[in-house]
Backbone as CSV, one residue per row, in Angstrom:
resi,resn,N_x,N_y,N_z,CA_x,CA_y,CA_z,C_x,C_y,C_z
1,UNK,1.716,-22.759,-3.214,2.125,-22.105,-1.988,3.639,-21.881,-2.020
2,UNK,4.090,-20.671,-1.713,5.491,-20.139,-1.427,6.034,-20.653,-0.169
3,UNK,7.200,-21.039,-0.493,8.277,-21.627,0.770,8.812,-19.995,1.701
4,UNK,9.236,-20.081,2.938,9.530,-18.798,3.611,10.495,-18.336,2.764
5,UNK,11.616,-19.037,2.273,12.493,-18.917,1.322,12.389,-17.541,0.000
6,UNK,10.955,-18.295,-0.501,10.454,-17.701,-1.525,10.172,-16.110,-1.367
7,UNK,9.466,-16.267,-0.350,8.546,-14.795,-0.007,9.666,-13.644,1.074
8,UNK,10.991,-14.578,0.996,11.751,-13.623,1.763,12.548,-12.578,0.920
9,UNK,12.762,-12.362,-0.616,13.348,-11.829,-1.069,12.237,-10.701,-1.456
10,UNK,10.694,-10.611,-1.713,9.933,-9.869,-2.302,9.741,-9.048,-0.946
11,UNK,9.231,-9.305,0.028,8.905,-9.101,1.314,10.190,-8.021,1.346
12,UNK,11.210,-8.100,1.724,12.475,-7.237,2.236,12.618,-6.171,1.004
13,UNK,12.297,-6.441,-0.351,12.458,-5.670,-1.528,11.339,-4.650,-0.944
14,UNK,10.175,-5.166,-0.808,9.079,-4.293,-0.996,8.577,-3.282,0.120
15,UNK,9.102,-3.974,1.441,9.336,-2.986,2.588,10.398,-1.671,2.574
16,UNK,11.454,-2.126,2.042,12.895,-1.192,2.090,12.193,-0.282,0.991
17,UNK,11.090,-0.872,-0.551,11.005,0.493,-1.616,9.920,1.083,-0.958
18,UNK,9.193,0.436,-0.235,7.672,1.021,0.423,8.197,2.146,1.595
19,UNK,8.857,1.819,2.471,9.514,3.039,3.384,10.701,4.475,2.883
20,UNK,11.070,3.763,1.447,11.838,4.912,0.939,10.850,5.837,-0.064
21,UNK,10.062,5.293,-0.898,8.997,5.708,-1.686,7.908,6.923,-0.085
22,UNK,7.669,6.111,0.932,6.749,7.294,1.980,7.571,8.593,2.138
23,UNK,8.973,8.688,2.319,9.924,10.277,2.250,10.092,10.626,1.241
24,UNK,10.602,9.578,0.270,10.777,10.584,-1.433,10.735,10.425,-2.175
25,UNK,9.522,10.159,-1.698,8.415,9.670,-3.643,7.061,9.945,-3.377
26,UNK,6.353,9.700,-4.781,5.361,10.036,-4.866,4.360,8.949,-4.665
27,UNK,3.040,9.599,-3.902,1.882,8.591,-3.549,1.573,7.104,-4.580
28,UNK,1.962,7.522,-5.534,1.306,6.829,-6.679,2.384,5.762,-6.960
29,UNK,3.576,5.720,-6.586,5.061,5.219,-7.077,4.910,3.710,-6.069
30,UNK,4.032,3.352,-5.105,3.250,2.523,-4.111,2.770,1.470,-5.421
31,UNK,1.746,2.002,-6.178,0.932,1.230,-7.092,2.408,0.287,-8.233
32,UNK,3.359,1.464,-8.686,4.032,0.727,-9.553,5.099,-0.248,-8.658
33,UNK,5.504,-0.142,-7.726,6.000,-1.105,-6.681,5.593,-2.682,-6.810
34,UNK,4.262,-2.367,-6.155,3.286,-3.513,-6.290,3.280,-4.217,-7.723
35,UNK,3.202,-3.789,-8.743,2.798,-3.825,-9.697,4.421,-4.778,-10.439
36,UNK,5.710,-4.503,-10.152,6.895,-4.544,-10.413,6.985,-6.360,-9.880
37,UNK,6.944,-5.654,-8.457,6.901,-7.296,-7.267,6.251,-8.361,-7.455
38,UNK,4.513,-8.061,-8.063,3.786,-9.101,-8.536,4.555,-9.619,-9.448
39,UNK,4.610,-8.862,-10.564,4.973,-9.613,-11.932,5.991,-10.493,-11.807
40,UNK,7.001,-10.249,-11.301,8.945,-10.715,-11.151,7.954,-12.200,-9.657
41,UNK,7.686,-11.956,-8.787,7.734,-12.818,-7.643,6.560,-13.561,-7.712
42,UNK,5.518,-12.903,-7.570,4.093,-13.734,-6.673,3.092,-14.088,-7.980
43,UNK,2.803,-15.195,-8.315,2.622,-16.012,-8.829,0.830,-15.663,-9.278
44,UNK,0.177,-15.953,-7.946,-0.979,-16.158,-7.605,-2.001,-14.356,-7.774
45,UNK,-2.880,-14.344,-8.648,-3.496,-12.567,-8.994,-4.378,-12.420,-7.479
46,UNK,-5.335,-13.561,-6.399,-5.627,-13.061,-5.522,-4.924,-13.089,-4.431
47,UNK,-3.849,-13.743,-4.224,-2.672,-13.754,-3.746,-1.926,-12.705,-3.047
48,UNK,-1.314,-11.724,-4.487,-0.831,-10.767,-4.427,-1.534,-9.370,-4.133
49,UNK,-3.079,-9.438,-4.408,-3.851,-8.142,-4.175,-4.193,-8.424,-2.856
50,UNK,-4.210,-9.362,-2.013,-4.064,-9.517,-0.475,-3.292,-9.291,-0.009
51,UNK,-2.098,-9.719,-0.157,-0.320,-9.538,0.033,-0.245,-7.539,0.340
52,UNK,-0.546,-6.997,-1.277,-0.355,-6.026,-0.868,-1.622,-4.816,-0.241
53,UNK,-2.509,-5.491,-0.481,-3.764,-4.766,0.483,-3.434,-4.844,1.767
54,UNK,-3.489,-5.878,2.475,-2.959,-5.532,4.017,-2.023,-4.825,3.995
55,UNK,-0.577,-5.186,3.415,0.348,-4.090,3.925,0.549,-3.018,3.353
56,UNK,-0.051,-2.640,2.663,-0.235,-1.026,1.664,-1.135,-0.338,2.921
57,UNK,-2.125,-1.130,3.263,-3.660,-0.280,3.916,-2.957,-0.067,5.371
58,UNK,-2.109,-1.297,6.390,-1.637,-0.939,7.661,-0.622,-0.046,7.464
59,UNK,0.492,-0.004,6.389,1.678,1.177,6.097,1.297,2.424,6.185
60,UNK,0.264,2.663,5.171,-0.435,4.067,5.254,-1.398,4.553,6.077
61,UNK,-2.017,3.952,7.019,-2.818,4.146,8.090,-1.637,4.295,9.539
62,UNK,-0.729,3.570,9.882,0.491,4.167,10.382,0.962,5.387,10.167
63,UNK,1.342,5.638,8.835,2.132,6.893,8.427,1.333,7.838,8.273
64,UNK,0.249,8.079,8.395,-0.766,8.549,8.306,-1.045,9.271,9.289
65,UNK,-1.024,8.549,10.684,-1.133,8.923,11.687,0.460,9.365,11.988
66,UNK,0.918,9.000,12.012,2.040,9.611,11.813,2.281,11.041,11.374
67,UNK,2.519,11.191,10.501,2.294,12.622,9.722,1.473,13.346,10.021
68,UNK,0.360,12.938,10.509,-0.596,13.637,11.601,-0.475,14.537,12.577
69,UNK,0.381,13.152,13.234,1.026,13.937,14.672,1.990,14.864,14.514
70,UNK,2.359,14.778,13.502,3.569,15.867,13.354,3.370,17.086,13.164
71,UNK,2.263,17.851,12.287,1.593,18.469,12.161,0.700,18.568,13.339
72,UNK,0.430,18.268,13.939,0.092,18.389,15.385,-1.798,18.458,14.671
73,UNK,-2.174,17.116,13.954,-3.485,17.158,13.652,-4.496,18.365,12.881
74,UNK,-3.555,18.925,12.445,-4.542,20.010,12.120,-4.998,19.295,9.923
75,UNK,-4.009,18.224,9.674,-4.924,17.510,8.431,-6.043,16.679,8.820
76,UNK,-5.981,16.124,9.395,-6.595,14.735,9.705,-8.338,15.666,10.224
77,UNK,-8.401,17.069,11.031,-9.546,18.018,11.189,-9.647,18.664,10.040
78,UNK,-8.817,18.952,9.165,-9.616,19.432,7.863,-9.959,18.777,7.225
79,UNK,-9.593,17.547,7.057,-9.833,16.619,6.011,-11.522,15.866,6.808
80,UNK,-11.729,15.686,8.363,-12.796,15.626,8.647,-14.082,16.458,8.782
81,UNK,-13.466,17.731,8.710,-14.421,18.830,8.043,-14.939,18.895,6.423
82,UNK,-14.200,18.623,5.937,-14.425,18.372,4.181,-15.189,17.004,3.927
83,UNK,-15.105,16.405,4.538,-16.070,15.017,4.381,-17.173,15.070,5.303
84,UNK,-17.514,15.978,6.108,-18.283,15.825,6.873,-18.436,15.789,8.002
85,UNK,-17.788,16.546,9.014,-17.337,16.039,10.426,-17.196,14.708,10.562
86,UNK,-17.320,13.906,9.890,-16.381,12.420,10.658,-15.301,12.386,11.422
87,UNK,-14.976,11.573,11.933,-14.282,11.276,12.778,-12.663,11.058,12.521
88,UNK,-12.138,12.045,12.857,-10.234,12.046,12.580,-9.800,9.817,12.289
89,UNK,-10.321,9.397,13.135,-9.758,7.989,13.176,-10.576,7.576,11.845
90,UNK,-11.455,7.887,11.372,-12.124,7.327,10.130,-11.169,7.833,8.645
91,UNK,-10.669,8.778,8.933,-9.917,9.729,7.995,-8.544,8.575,7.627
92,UNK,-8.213,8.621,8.910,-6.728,7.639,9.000,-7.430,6.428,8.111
93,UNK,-8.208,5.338,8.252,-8.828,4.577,7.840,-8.897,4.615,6.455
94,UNK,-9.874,5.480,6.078,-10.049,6.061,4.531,-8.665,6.328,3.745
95,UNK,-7.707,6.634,4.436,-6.435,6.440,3.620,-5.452,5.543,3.527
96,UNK,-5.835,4.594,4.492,-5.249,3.428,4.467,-6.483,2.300,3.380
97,UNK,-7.025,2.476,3.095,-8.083,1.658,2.048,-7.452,2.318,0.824
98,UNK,-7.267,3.485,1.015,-7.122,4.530,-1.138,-5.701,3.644,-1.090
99,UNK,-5.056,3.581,-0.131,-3.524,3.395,-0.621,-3.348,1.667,-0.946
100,UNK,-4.645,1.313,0.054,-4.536,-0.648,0.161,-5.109,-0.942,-1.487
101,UNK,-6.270,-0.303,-1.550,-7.142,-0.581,-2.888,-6.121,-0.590,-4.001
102,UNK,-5.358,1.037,-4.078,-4.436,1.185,-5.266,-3.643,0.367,-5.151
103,UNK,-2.535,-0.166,-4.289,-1.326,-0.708,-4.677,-2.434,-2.471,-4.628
104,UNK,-3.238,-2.914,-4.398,-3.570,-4.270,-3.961,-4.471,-4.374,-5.959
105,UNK,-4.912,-3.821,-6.300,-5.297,-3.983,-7.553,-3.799,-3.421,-8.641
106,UNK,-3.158,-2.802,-8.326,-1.887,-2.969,-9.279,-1.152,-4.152,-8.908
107,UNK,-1.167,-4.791,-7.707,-0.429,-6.446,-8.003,-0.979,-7.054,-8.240
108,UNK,-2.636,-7.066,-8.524,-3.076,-7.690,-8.827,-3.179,-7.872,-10.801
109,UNK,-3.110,-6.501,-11.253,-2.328,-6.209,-12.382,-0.952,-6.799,-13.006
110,UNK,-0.471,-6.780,-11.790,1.118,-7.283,-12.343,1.095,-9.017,-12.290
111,UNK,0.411,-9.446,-11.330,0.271,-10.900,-11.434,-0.359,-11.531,-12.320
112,UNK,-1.535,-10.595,-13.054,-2.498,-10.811,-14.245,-1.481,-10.827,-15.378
113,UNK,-0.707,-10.046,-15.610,-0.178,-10.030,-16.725,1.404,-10.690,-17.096
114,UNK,1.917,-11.271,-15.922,2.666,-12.237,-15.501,1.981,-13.605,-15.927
115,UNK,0.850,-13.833,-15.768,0.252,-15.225,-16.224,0.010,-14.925,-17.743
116,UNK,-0.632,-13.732,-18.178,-0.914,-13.469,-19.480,0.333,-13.838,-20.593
117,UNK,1.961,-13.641,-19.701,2.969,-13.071,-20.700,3.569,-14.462,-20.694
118,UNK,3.220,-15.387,-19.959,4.023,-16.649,-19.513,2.753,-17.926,-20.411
């Protein structure tokens, strides 16, 4: 188990690259983040794919909706037309899982191979 100590330097790293990576970077640049943070900090492989599953899946389900609104909803209705009329709030959902899944199995990657290299 990590002291508050511990988890305060990865935590502040990974928020400040996670909010600069959502304006100017690419979707995918999330996964190598994760992937960076595991290896260097978090110790533990189910650990870290929890760590960053929750906050990958609530970040992008925020910004999500977010970006939504800005566009004044007209993704979040196409994108529920293309899947099926589902439901705009299921949409938000569904992209907060692609983004939790990807970055939560690349720390889980980086923590795997952190034990592998050690």
């Amino acid at each position: 188990m990590m002291s508050i100590k511990k988890w305060f330097l990865p935590v502040v790293i990974s928020v400040f690259l996670f909010i600069l990576n959502a304006f100017w970077g690419w979707w995918w640049m999330n996964g190598v983040i994760a992937f960076v943070i595991s290896y260097f900090f978090i110790k533990g492989k189910g650990a870290s794919f929890l760590i960053f599953f929750s906050f990958v899946f609530v970040f992008w389900l925020f910004l999500s909706i977010w970006k939504d609104a800005q566009s004044e909803y007209v993704v979040s209705q196409f994108l529920s037309a293309l899947l099926g009329e589902i439901s705009p709030v299921l949409t938000y959902i569904l992209t907060g899982l692609t983004g939790g899944f990807f970055s939560g199995w690349a720390a889980y990657l980086g923590s795997s191979l952190r034990n592998i290299s050690k």
